[in-house]
C-alpha positions in Angstrom: 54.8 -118.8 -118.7 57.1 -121.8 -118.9 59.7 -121.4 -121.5 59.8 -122.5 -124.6 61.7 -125.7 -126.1 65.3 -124.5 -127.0 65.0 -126.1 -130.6 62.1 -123.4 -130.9 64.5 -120.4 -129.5 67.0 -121.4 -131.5 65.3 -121.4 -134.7 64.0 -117.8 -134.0 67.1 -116.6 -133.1 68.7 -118.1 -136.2 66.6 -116.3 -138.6 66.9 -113.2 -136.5 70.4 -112.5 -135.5 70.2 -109.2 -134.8 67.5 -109.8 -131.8 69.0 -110.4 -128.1 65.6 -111.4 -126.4 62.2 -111.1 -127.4 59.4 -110.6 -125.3 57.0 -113.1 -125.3 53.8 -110.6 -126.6 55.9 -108.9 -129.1 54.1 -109.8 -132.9 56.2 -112.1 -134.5 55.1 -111.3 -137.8 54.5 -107.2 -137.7 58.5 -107.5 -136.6 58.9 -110.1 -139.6 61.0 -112.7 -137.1 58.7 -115.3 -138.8 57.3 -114.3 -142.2 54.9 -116.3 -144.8 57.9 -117.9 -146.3 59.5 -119.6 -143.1 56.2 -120.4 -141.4 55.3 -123.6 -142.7 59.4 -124.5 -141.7 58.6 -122.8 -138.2 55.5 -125.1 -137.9 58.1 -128.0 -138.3 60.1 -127.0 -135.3 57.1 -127.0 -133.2 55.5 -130.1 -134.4 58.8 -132.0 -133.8 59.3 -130.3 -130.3 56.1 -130.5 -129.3 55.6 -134.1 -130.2 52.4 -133.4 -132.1 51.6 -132.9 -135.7 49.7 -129.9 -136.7 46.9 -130.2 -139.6 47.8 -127.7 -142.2 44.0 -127.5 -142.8 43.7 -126.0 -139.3 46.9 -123.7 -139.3 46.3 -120.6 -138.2 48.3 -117.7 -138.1 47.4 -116.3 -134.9 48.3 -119.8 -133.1 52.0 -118.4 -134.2 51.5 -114.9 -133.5 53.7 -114.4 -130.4 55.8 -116.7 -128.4 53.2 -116.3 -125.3 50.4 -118.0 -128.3 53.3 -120.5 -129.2 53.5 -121.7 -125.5 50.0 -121.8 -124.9 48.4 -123.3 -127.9 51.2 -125.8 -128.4 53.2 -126.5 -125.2 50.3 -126.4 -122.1 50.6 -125.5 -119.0 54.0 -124.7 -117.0 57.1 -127.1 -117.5 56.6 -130.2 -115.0 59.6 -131.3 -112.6 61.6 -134.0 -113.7 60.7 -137.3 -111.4 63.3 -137.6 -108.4 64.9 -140.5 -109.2 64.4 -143.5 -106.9 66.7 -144.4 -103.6 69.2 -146.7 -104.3 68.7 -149.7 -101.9 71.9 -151.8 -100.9 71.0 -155.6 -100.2 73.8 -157.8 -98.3 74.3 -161.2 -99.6 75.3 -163.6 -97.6 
């Protein structure tokens, strides 16, 4: 599993201080680290680091259930290598 976005992380481990790591399977709502009242704000964070909006009229719950469903549903696939930048060529003048 790639990791998620830090923006993501950090939210989570704003509203939950007291949690060191989570594991990606653990129930995010049976442990209450994202509740009714901060989901639609949590839905926020992932539409804005994800790049793409999520219909309300299709939320559902178990897309959000664990960070492993987070990754999966909204951030495909493992995280792609940044592009090796290309060989600076020197030119003589002259």
């Amino acid at each position: 599993m790639s990791t998620l976005p830090p923006e993501v992380m950090k939210w989570i481990y704003e509203q939950n201080p007291d949690f060191d790591d989570i594991d990606p399977d653990l129930d995010l709502f049976d442990t209450r680290l994202v509740n009714s009242l901060s989901l639609i704000e949590f839905v926020v964070i992932v539409e804005r680091a994800s790049g793409q909006a999520i219909d309300r009229r299709q939320l559902k719950t178990e897309d959000f259930q664990t960070l492993r469903t987070i990754q999966e549903k909204f951030f495909q696939g493992p995280a792609e290598p940044a592009p090796a930048a290309a060989p600076a060529t020197v030119t003589e003048v002259g």
